[in-house]
C-alpha positions as CSV (number, residue, x, y, z in Angstrom):
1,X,17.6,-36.5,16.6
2,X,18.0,-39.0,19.3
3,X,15.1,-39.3,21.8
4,X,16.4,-39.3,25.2
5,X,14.3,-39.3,28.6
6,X,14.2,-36.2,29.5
7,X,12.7,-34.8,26.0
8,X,9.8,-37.5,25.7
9,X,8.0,-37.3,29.0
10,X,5.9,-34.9,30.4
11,X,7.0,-32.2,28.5
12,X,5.3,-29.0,28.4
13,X,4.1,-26.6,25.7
14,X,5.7,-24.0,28.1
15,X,8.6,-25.8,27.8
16,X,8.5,-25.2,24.0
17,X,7.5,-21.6,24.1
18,X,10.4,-21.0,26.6
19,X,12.5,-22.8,24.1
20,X,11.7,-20.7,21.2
21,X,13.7,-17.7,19.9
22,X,11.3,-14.8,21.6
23,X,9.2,-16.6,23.5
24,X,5.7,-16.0,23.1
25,X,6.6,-13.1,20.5
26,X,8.7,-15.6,18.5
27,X,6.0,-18.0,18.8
28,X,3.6,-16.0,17.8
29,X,5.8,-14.6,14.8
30,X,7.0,-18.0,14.0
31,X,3.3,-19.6,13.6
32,X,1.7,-17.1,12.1
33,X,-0.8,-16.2,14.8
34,X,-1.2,-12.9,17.5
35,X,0.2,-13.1,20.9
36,X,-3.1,-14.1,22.7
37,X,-3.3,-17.0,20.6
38,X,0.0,-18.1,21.7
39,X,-1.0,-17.2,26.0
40,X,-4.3,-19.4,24.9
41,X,-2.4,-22.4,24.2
42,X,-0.4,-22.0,27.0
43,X,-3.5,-21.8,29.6
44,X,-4.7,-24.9,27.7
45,X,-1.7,-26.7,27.5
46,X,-1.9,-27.8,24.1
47,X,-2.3,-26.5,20.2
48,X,-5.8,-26.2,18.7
49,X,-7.7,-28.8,17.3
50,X,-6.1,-27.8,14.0
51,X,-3.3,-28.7,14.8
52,X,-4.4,-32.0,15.7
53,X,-6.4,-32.3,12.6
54,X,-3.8,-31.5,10.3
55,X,-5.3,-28.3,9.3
56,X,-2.3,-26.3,10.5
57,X,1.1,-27.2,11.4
58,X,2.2,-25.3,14.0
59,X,4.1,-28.2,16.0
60,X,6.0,-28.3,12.8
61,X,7.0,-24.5,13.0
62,X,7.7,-24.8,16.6
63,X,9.8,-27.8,15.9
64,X,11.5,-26.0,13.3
65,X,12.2,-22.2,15.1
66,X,14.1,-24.5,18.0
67,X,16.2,-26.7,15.9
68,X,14.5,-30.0,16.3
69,X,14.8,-29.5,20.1
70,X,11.1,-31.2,20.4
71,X,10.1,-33.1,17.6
72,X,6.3,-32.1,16.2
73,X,4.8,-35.1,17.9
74,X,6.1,-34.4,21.0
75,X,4.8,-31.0,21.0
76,X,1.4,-32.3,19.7
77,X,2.0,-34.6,22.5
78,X,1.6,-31.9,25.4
79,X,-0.1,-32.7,28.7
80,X,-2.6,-30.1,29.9
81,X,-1.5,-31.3,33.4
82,X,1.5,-29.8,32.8
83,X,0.1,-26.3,31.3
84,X,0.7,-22.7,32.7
85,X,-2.0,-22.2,35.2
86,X,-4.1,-19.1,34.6
């Protein structure tokens, strides 16, 4: 998939959630994990430290469920400045 502008900067996870089948639900079902995992990310604005470590790969199943729509390093690449406040 072609990069363009307005997919590499200052995209949101919320962005990605929205984007996913379900939302949050899909999320959730997608990665593996419960619903309030999935509103944690969100108020943090990014995936767990797992993710980051390479311990899991939910960027990679978030990637996946919306078609390549955000690659996995973008996703890894969310801003908490641009997180869901709560």
């Amino acid at each position: 998939m072609q990069e363009t502008p307005e997919n590499t900067e200052k995209l949101a996870l919320s962005e990605v959630i929205e984007a996913v089948p379900g939302r949050v639900h899909g999320a959730a079902k997608v990665c593996g994990v419960s619903v309030r995992a999935v509103y944690k990310w969100l108020v943090t604005g990014r995936l767990p430290r797992t993710d980051y470590t390479g311990e899991t790969q939910y960027a990679s199943q978030l990637s996946a469920a919306v078609h390549g729509r955000f690659s996995a390093s973008q996703i890894l690449s969310c801003s908490k400045v641009n997180s869901v406040k709560g």
